[in-house]
DRENPA-3360 file (N, C-alpha, C; in nm, 2 decimals, always signed):
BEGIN
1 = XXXXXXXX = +27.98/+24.04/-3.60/+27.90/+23.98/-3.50/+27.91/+23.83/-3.50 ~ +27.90/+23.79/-3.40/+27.90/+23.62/-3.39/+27.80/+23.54/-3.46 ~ +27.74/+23.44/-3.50/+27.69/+23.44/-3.58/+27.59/+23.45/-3.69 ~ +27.69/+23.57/-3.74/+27.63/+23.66/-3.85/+27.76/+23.64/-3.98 ~ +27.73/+23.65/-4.11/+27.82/+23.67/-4.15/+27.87/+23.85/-4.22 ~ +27.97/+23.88/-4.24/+28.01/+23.98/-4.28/+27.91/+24.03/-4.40 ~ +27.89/+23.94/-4.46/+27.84/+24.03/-4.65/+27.71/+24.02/-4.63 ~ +27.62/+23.93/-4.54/+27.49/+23.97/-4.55/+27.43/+23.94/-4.39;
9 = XXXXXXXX = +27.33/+23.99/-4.37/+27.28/+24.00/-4.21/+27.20/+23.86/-4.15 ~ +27.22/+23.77/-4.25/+27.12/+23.61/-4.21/+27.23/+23.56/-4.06 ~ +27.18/+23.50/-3.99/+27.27/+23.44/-3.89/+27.24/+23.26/-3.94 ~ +27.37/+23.26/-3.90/+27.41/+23.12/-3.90/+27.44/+23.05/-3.79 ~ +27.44/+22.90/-3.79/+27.45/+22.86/-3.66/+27.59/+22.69/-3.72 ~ +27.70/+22.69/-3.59/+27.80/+22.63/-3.63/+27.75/+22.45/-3.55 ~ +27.71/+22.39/-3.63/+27.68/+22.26/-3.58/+27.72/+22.18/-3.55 ~ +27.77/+22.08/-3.45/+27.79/+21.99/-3.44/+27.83/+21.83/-3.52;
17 = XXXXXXXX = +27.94/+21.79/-3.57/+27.93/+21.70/-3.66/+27.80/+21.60/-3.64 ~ +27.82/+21.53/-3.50/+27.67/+21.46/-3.48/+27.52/+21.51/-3.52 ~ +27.52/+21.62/-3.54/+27.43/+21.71/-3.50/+27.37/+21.71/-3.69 ~ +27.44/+21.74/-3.77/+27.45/+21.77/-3.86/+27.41/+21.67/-3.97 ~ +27.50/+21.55/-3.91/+27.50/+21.41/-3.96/+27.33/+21.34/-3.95 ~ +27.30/+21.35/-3.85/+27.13/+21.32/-3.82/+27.04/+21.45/-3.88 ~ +27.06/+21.55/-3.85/+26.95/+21.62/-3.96/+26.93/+21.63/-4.13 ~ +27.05/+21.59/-4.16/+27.09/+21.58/-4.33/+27.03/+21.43/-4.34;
25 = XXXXXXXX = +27.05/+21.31/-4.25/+26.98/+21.23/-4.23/+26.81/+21.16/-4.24 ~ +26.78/+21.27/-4.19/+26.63/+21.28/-4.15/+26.56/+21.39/-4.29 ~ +26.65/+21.44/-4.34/+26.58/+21.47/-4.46/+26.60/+21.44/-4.56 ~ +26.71/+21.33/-4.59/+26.74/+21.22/-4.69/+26.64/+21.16/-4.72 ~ +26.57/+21.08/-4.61/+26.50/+21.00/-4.58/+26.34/+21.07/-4.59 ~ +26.33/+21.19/-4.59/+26.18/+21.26/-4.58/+26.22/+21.26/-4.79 ~ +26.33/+21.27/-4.83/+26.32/+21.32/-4.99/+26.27/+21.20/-5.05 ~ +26.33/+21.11/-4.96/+26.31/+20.97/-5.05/+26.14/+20.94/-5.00;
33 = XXXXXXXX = +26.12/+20.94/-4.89/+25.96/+20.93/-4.91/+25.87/+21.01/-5.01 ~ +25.95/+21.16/-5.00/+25.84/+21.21/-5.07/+25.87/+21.17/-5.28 ~ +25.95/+21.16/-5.25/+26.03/+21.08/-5.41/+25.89/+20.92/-5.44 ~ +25.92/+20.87/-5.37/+25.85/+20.73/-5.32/+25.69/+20.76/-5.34 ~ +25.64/+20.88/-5.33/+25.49/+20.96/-5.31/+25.49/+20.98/-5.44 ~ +25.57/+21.07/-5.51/+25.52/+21.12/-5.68/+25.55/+20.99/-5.72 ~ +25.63/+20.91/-5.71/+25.62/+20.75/-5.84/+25.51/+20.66/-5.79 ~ +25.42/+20.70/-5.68/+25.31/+20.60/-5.66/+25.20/+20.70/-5.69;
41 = XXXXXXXX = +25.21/+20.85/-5.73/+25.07/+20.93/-5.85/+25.10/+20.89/-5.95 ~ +25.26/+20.85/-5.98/+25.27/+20.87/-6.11/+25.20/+20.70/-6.20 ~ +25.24/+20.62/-6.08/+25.12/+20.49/-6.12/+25.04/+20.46/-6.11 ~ +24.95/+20.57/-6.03/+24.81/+20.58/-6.03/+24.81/+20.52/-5.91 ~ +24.85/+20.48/-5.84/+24.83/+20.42/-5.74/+24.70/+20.44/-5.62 ~ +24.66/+20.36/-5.53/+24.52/+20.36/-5.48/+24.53/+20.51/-5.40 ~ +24.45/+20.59/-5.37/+24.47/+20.70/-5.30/+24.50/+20.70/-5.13 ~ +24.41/+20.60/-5.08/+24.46/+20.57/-4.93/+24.60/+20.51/-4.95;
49 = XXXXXXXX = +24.62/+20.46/-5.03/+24.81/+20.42/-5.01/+24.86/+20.50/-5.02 ~ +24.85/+20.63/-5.11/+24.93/+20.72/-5.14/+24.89/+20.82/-4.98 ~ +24.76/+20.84/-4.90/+24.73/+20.91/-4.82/+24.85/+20.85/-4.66 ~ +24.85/+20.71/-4.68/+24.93/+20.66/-4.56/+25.09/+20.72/-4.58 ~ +25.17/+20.73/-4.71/+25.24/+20.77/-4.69/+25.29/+20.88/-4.72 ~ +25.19/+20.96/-4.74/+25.19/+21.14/-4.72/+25.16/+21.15/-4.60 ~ +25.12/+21.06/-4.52/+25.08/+21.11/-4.32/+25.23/+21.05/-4.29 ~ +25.32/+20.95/-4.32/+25.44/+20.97/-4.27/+25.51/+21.04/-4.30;
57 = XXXXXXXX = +25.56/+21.12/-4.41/+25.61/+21.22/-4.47/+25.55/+21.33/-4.35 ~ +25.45/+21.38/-4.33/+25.41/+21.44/-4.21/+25.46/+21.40/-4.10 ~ +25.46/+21.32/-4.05/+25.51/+21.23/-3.92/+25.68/+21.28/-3.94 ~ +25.73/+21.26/-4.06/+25.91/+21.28/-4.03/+25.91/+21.41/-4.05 ~ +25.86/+21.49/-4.05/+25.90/+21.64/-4.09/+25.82/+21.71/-3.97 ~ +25.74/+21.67/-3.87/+25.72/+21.74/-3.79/+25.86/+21.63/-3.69 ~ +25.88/+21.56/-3.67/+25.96/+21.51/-3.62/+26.13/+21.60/-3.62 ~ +26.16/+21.60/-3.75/+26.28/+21.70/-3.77/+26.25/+21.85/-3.71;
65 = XXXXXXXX = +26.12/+21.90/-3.72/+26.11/+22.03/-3.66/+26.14/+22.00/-3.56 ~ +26.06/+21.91/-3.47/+26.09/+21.93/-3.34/+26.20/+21.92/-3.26 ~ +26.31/+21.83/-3.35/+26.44/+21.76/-3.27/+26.52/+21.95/-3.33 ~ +26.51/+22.00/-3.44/+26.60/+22.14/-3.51/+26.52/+22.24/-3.40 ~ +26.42/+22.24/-3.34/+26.36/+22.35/-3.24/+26.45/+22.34/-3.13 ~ +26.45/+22.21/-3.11/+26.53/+22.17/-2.95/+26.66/+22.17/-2.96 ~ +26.74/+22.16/-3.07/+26.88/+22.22/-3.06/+26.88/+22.35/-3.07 ~ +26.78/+22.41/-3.15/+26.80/+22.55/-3.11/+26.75/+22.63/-3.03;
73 = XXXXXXXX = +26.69/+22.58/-2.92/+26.64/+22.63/-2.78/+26.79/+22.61/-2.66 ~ +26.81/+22.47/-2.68/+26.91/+22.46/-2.63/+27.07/+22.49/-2.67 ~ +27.09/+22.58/-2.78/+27.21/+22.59/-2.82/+27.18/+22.80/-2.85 ~ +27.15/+22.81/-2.96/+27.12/+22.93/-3.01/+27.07/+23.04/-2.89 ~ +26.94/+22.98/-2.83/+26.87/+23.11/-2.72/+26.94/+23.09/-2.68 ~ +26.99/+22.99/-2.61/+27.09/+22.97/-2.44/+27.18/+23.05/-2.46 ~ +27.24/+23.06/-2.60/+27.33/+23.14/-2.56/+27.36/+23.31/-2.59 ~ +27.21/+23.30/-2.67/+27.17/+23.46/-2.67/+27.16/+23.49/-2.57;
81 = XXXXXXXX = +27.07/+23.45/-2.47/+27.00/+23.47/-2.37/+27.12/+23.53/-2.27 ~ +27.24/+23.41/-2.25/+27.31/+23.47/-2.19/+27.45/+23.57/-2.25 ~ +27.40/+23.61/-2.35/+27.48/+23.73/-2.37/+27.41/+23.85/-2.40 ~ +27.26/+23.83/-2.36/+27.18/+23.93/-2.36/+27.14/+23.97/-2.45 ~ +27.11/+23.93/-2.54/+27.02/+23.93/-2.66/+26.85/+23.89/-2.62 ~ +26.80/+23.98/-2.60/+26.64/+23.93/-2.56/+26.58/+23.94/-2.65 ~ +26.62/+23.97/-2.81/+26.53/+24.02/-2.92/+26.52/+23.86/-2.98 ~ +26.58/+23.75/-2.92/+26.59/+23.59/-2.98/+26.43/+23.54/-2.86;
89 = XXXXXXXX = +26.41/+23.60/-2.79/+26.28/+23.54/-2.70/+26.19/+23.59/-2.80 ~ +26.12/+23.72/-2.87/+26.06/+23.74/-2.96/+26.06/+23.67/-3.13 ~ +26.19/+23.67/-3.13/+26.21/+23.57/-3.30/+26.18/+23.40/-3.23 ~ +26.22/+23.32/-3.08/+26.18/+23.22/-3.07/+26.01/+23.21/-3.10 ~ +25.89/+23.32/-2.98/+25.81/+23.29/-2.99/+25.73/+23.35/-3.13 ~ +25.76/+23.41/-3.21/+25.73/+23.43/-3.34/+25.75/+23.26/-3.43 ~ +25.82/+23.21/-3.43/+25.85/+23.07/-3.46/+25.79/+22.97/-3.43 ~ +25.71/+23.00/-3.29/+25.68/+22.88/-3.24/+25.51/+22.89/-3.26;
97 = XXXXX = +25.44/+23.04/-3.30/+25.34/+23.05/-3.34/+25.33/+23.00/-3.48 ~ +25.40/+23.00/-3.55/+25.40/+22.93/-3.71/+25.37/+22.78/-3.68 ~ +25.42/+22.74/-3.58/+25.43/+22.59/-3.57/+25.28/+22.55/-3.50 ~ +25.22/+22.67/-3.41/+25.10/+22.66/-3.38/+24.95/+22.66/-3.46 ~ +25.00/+22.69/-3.61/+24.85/+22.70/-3.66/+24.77/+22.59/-3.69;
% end
């Protein structure tokens, strides 16, 4: 099956060099914040400082969700969709209720 691999049933999806380059990107930069978070508990640092940059750490990681939802609305269903796979409209809005709580 297309993408699926042979030895186990996970589907995979084949990315884009640009595509790839900016999400490996965006969580470089979410590690290093959150890297940047334990060395400012680890010196005690003031708690609202430490609280500002645990709300951007929030801020870039719903950001990455949103831009990895929108390639896969527009890449993945589009093309379930049109090879007739309707069981990806159920695993989308299953997905998108997690994102809802």
């Amino acid at each position: 099956m297309e993408g699926e691999r042979e030895c186990c049933p996970h589907k995979v999806k084949k990315r884009s060099c640009e595509e790839h380059k900016d999400l490996i990107h965006r969580l470089s930069r979410i590690e290093g914040q959150v890297r940047g978070i334990k060395g400012m508990v680890e010196r005690d640092a003031y708690c609202t400082d430490i609280l500002v940059q645990s709300a951007a750490v929030s801020a870039a990681i719903s950001s990455f969700n949103r831009q990895l939802l929108e390639n896969h609305i527009k890449t993945c269903v589009v093309d379930d969709m049109k090879a007739g796979k309707e069981e990806t409209v159920e695993e989308l809005l299953s997905i998108l209720q997690k994102f809802m709580k």
